[in-house]
Steps between C-alpha positions, in 0.01 A plus 500: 500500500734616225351756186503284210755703352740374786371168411598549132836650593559216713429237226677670218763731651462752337479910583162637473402876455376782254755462255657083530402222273184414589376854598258511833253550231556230292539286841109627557367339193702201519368433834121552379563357192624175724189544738279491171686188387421322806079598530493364127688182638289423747186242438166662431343379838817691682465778266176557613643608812668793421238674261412879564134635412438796248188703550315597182263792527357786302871686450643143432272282321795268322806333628863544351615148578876532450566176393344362848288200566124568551421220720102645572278786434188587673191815460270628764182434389377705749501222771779297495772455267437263212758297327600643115490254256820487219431554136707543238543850392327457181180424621503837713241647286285198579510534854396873491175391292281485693230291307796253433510174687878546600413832658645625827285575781517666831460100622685397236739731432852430280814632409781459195851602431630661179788681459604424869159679600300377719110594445250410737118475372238688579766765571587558876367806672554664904183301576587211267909437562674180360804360605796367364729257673812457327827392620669780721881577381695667734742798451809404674777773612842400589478658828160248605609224725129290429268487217105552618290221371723284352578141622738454765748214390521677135606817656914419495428380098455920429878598654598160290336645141639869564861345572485296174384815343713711687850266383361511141505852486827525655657266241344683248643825633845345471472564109494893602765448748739303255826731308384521132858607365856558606620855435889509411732783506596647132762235287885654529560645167846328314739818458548535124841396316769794415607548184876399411689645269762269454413217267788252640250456829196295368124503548340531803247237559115548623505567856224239676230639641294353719152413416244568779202285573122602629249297704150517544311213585121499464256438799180585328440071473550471885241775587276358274535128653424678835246759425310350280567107471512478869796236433733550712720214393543595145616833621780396750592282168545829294716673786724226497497551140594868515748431779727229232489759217638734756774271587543433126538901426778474807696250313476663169565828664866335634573380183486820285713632778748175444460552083627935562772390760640227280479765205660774715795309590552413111450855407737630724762260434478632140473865622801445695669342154440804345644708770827332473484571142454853487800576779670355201321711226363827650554641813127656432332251481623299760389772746148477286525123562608531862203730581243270286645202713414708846151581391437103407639417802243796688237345272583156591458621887177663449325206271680293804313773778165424243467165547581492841213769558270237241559171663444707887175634342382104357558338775320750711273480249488113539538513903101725471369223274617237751354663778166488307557174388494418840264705679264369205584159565396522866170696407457205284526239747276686743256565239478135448493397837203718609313458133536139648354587827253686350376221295459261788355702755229606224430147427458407848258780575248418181519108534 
């Protein structure tokens, strides 16, 4: 028989260790936290079945329930064990009088619970033990293959709760996992205009420059939706969200490169104007000219090189948010499937 950690690999898919998304020891408590679900499923008569007995004595003379069912309590009266009698905490001074009519006996002995304390009366002793039978919750380790005292056709519904648990983590992990920001190289600085000394040449215009952009979506909402709403819809909603601003920032992205390439070409048009003039006016500054037109043209190469390097970095940028858009998607769907399994097969047992 496969570990239930095979079974949970098999259901989900996905890698299990020290280190993944769930950890082995987050598996643990997912699978005992599942095998608690179940026992608190189950009908009280089937309950019964699976309780475990706590001794109290002269070292232990109260109970720390732990949130679990008390389904009887019983004290040696020195001959058999007599059944305790319930009463509400605040009468546990009454029960302790002994001239009282409510008072506990050896006979008639009786316990309450307050603050999730469980007091027997008169107060349990070697000679004089109680016992507690509450319902037994076992500790279940990835690497068990059964559970001890736990029903038999409720067994698979554990392996089913840690997978749902298992995916939900996962998807919430995928906020981690996700690129925050896109890290571009340093803008190409515009060379800066000579000065011309003949006055017969013109002005030079403002040479463009191009305007970078920055991205940074925000995943805190989809981690939330996960982590703590548990709604997995609203969260593949906000991905798909992210991923159209993304593609919005692409197309804005191309058209500041289209606005400082249209620009360019006007500027140097005009640049090259002006180098026509100045072979007429000044030998000087046509060579300035000339030079200044070689270092746009370098510039224009390098804020070319730029957004080359940009869009390469965005779209691998966008390619990782894909991929997570679709490994969440299929966590999704499997997360649904077996939350759907999960739901029947738990009906079925309790009905």
């Amino acid at each position: 028989m496969a570990t239930f950690e095979a079974q949970v690999v098999g259901l989900t898919g996905l890698t299990i260790d020290d280190s993944s998304a769930p950890t082995r020891a987050e598996l643990n408590q997912f699978l005992s936290d599942g095998a608690k679900e179940v026992l608190n499923s189950l009908p009280r008569s089937r309950q019964e079945m699976f309780t475990t007995s706590n001794e109290l004595n002269s070292s232990s003379v109260s109970l720390t329930l732990l949130g679990s069912e008390v389904f009887s309590v019983t004290r040696d009266d020195g001959t058999i064990n007599q059944p305790c009698r319930k009463v509400p905490a605040s009468l546990n001074g009454r029960i302790r009088d002994s001239g009282d009519m409510m008072a506990a006996t050896a006979t008639d002995p009786a316990y309450y619970i307050v603050n999730n304390i469980l007091s027997v009366v008169p107060e349990p002793s070697n000679s004089n033990n109680a016992h507690v039978q509450t319902l037994a919750y076992p500790t279940v380790s990835y690497t068990h293959e059964l559970i001890a005292k736990f029903p038999d056709d409720g067994e698979y519904l554990v392996p089913l709760y840690a997978s749902i648990k298992s995916l939900q983590n996962k998807m919430s992990s995928k906020f981690a996992e996700l690129p925050t920001d896109v890290t571009f190289t340093s803008l190409p600085v515009a060379p800066v205009a000579p000065v011309l000394i003949s006055n017969q040449i013109g002005t030079l215009p403002t040479a463009p420059v191009y305007t970078g952009l920055s991205i940074a979506p925000s995943f805190s909402t989809v981690d939330t939706f996960i982590s703590t709403d548990e709604d997995v819809e609203l969260a593949s909603v906000k991905i798909q969200e992210i991923n159209s601003q993304i593609n919005e920032y692409q197309a804005s992205m191309q058209n500041q490169m289209n606005l400082f390439n249209d620009a360019n070409i006007e500027y140097q048009a005009e640049v090259n104007k002006l180098i026509e003039n100045a072979r007429l006016s000044s030998q000087d500054d046509a060579q300035s000219l000339q030079k200044y037109s070689n270092e746009l043209s370098s510039y224009s190469t390098k804020v070319q090189i730029y957004q080359a390097d940009a869009s390469t970095k965005i779209q691998n940028y966008n390619a990782k948010i894909q991929k997570h858009i679709t490994d969440y998607q299929w966590l999704s769907g499997q997360y649904k499937q077996l939350k759907d399994d999960y739901t029947a097969g738990l009906q079925k047992l309790i009905s």
